[in-house]
N, C-alpha and C positions, 0 to 999 in steps of 0.2 A: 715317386721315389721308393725305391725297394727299403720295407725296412731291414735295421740292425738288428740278427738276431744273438738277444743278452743270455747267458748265463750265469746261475749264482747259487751257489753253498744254501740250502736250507735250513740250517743251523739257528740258532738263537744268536751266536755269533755277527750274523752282516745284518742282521736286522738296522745296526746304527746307520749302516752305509745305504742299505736299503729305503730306510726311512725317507731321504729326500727324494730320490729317484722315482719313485712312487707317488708323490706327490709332486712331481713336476708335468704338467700335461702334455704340453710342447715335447719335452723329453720322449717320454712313453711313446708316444705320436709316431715316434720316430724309430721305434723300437720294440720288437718281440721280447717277454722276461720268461724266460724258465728259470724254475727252483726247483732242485733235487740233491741228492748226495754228492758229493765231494767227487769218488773216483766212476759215478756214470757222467758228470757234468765234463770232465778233464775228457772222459773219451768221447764226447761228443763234440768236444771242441777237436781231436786230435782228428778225425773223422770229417771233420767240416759241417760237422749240421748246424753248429754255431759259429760266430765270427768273431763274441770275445765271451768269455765267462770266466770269474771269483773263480778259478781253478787252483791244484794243488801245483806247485813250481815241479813238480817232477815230470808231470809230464811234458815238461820242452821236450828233456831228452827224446820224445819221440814225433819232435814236431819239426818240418823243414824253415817253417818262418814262423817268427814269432817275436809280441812286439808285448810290453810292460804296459800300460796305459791308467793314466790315473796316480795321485800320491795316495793313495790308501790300499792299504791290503792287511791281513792277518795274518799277525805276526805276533811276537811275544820276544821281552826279554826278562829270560829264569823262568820262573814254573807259570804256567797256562792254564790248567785244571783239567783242560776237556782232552790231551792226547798224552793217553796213560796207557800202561803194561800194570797187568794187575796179576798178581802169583799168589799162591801159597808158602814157596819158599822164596828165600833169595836167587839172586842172578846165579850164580854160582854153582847151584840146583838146578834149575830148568832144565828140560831135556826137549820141548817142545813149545812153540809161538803158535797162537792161532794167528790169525790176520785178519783184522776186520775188514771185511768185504765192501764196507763203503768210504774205506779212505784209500788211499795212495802217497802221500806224502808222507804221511804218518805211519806208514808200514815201513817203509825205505829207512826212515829215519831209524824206527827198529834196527834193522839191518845191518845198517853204518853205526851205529852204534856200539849192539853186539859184535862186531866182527875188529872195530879202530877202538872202540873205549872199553869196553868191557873185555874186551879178546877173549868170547865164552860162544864156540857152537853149539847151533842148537835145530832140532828139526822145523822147520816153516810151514805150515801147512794153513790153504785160504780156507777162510771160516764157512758155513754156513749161517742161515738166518738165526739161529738159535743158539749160538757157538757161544755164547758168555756162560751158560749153564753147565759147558764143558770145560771150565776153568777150575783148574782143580790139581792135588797132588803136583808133578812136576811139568804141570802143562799150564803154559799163560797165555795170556792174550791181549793182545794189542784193540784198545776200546776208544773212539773219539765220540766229539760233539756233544750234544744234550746228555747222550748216553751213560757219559762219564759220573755227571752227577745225581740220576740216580743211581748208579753204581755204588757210587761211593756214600750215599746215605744210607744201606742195605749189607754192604760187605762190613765183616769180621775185621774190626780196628786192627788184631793182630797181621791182617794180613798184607802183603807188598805191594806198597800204589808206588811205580818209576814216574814220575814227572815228563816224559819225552823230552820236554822241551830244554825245562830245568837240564836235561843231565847233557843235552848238546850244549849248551850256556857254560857249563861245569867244565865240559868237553874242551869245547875252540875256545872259550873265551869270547864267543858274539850271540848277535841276537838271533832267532830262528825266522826264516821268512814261509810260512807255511804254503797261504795260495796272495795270488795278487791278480788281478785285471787284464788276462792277458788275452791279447788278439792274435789270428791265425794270418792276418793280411792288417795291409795299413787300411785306417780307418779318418774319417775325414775330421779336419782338425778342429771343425768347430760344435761338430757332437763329442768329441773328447774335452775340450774346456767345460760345454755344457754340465757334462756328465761327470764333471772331477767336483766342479761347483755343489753337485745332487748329491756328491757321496759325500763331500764335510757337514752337510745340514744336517743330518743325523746327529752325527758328532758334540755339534753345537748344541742339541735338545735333547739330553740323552734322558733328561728325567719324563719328557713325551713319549722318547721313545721307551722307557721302563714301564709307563702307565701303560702304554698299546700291547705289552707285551709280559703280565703277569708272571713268575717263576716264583713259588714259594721256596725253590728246594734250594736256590742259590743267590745271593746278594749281587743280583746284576750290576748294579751302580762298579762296585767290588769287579767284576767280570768286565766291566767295558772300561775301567780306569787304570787299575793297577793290572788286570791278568793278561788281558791283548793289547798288543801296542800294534795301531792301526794305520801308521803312518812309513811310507817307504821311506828310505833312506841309505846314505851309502854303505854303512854298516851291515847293515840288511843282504843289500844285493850283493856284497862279500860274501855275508853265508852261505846266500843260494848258489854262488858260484863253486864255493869248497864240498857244500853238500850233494852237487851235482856231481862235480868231481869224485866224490867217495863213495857218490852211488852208482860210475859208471865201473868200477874197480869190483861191485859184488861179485 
């Protein structure tokens, strides 16, 4: 049997979700796992070289089929920590966004923001490797994932951390559905129950998964209880509907 090839977010984030998956043999067995960044993992799936991956929901918009699979994904309701806009001045100031080059949801989000909540143009321009260092005067930039929190141990307390997530929350009034489980074709029903079963064990041993997975610079327990909410729901897939909606509208 040909396997399932999986992708997923390398983030400190799915590690919860990862945690069972990884420790299912049978599972594995039956499955190729890539780990990589956010918006190469989305184009890989969009592209076909994978058949599902922990992707960011925006990229449906450029996907002919596509199927949600699994109750868990990253997500957040109110402030997240890891998908921040970092400035010198306030919104209101900005004259320029970097765009971190390994997100995609999280840029969009930018976007739809500035454009329906903040109503403040501003010049867009995609980051290079180094592009946090260019953050500066009235130029900010859009930071996800681990990233964020050294970031934020390092940057000048006066200066302006947006919450992403937090200010979509503030926004519509729902929760954000960042990436979720999504396939490019249907996939067989009984490697999807397997694999929904792999991604709550995580969940269930998060203090296991805390010990495998050391961060002095942030209170994971903190990060996987109150910061991501890892569960789909209807709420959820509201968002992503409105959020797609507002980001076919840039």
């Amino acid at each position: 049997m040909e396997k399932i090839r999986v992708a997923a977010v390398s983030y400190l984030n799915t590690k919860p979700l990862l945690y069972g998956i990884k420790r299912d043999n049978a599972l594995m067995q039956q499955m190729d796992l890539i780990e990589d960044y956010p918006s190469k993992i989305g184009q890989m799936l969009v592209d076909n070289e994978v058949d599902m991956g922990l992707i960011p929901v925006a990229f449906i918009l450029q996907m002919s089929e596509w199927h949600i699979y699994s109750d868990y994904c990253i997500g957040s309701v109110g402030p997240v920590e890891t998908v921040c806009l970092f400035s010198d001045v306030p919104i209101e100031k900005i004259e320029k966004v970097l765009l971190d080059y390994q997100s995609f949801s999280s840029v969009n989000l930018c976007k739809v923001l500035l454009k329906n909540y903040w109503k403040k143009e501003v010049v867009f321009e995609e980051a290079s490797d180094n592009y946090i260092d260019e953050i500066g005067g009235t130029t900010a930039g859009v930071i996800i994932g681990d990233r964020v929190f050294e970031q934020k141990a390092v940057v000048d307390p006066k200066k302006y951390i947006y919450d992403l997530a937090d200010e979509w929350t503030i926004f519509t009034g729902l929760p954000f559905l960042m990436a979720a489980w999504i396939a490019n074709k249907v996939l067989p029903q009984d490697f999807i129950e397997k694999f929904n079963v792999a991604n709550k064990m995580g969940l269930d041993n998060l203090d296991m998964v805390i010990a495998e997975n050391p961060y002095p610079t942030y209170d994971l327990y903190k990060y996987f209880t109150q910061d991501i909410s890892f569960t789909v729901d209807e709420k959820k897939l509201q968002a992503m509907e409105l959020f797609l909606k507002l980001m076919k509208e840039l």
